[in-house]
C-alpha positions, 0 to 999 in steps of 0.5 A: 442402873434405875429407870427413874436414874435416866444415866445414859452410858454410850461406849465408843471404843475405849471412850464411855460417853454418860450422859445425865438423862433428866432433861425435864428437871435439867439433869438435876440429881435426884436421889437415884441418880446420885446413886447411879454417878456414884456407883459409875465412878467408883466402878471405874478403878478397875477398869482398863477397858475404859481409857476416857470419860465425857460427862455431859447433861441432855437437854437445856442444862448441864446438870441444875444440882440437887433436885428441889422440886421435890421439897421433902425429898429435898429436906430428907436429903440434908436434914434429919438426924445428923447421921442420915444427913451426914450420911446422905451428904458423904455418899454425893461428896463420893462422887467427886472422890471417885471421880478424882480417883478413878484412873480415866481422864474425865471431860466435862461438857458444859452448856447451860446451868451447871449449878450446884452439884452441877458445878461440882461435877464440873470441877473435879474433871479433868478438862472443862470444855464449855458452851456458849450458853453455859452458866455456873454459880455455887447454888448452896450458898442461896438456899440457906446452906453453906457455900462450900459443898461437895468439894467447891471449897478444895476444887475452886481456890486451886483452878482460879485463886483464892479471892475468886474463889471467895467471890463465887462462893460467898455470893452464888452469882453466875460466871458464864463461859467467857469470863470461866474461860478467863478465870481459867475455869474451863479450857475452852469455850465453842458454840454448844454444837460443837461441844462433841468435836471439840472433846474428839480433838482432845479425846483423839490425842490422849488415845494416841498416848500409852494406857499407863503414861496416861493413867499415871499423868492423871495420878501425878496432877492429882497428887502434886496439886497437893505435894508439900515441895518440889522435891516431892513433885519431882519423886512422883514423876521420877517413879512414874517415868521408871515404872512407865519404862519398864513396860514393853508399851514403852519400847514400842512408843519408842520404835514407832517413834523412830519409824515414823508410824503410830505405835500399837499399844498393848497396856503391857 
């Protein structure tokens, strides 16, 4: 991690807290900063000791997207020769491909802007939990670029439906979070200071589950989003449940089942 990055990571437990620490630019993503996120979400694959994730942004916003303020940064960051572009465009797109990929349940929380990038990041977590201020467009399409960036394209016809989907991506208008929470967008909406306790809930009961079920729930969403039939959805889960009973956690989820008192998980 840089100074300039600001990517504030707080471990609680099995729980690592990061936050985008850019509060005077609205944790817009500066180059370093899309370096730190993607380094952070492809470190998570291996990691057992991390069990969850919550992202959050620090200040007035959730995260503004891509840093314009800085036009020539911004102009080197898309354009030039199309190697650099593209390659400077993968390794943003990277971060929303770990993020799907890392094992660990991600929530984001959102309060304010979440733009852009922002909105993105948004997407590919697993649960949204939003504040009563936040806001959320698909910023590309209002600066000269395409609508569908950094996975907006995949991410939002599967949460909301295709014409919705369209609607937000073709024009860059606003949701806030009640009309996200209709959408389906975000799985709740609570004041923004209780953004934290509304995560404790969720976080406390994906903690009670075994490291693995956990792990592997998270894998089967992901894949059968995108499984061609049923039969393949359901092969998925039979090997999971085959794989998840062979582990001693198993056998312990089950005793303390039976004994009425909280299992101790061994992740073995």
């Amino acid at each position: 991690m840089t100074d300039e990055t600001r990517l504030k990571i707080e471990t609680r437990g099995a729980v690592e807290w990061v936050t985008l620490d850019r509060p005077e630019a609205l944790n817009a993503l500066s180059p370093a900063l899309i370096e730190d996120l993607r380094d952070y979400f492809l470190g998570l694959a291996d990691r057992k000791d991390v069990r969850i994730v919550v992202l959050r942004g620090a200040g007035r916003a959730f995260c503004a997207g891509l840093d314009l303020k800085n036009e020539a940064r911004a102009n080197d960051t898309v354009t030039g020769p199309v190697q650099r572009g593209l390659g400077t465009q993968r390794r943003i797109a990277e971060i929303v491909m770990a993020m799907r990929r890392c094992p660990q349940p991600i929530i984001s929380l959102i309060h304010g802007p979440a733009c852009g990038g922002g909105l993105s990041l948004a997407l590919a977590s697993d649960i949204r939990i939003a504040g009563e201020s936040a806001r959320m467009n698909c910023a590309y399409i209002r600066i000269g670029l395409g609508g569908c960036d950094i996975g907006s394209s995949y991410f939002l016809p599967r949460l909301v439906g295709a014409s919705v989907a369209a609607e937000l991506i073709l024009t860059g208008k606003f949701i806030n979070a009640e009309r996200a929470m209709r959408l389906g967008l975000v799985a709740q909406v609570v004041p923004d200071d209780q953004l934290e306790a509304a995560a404790q809930e969720d976080i406390g009961l994906m903690l009670t589950t075994s490291p693995l079920g956990l792990r592997l729930s998270k894998e089967a969403l992901n894949m059968n989003l995108d499984a061609g039939s049923m039969e393949a959805a359901i092969a998925l889960e039979d090997r999971n449940q085959i794989l998840c009973a062979q582990t001693s956690d198993f056998r312990e989820g089950l005793s303390a089942f039976l004994q009425r008192r909280a299992p101790e998980w061994k992740d073995a």
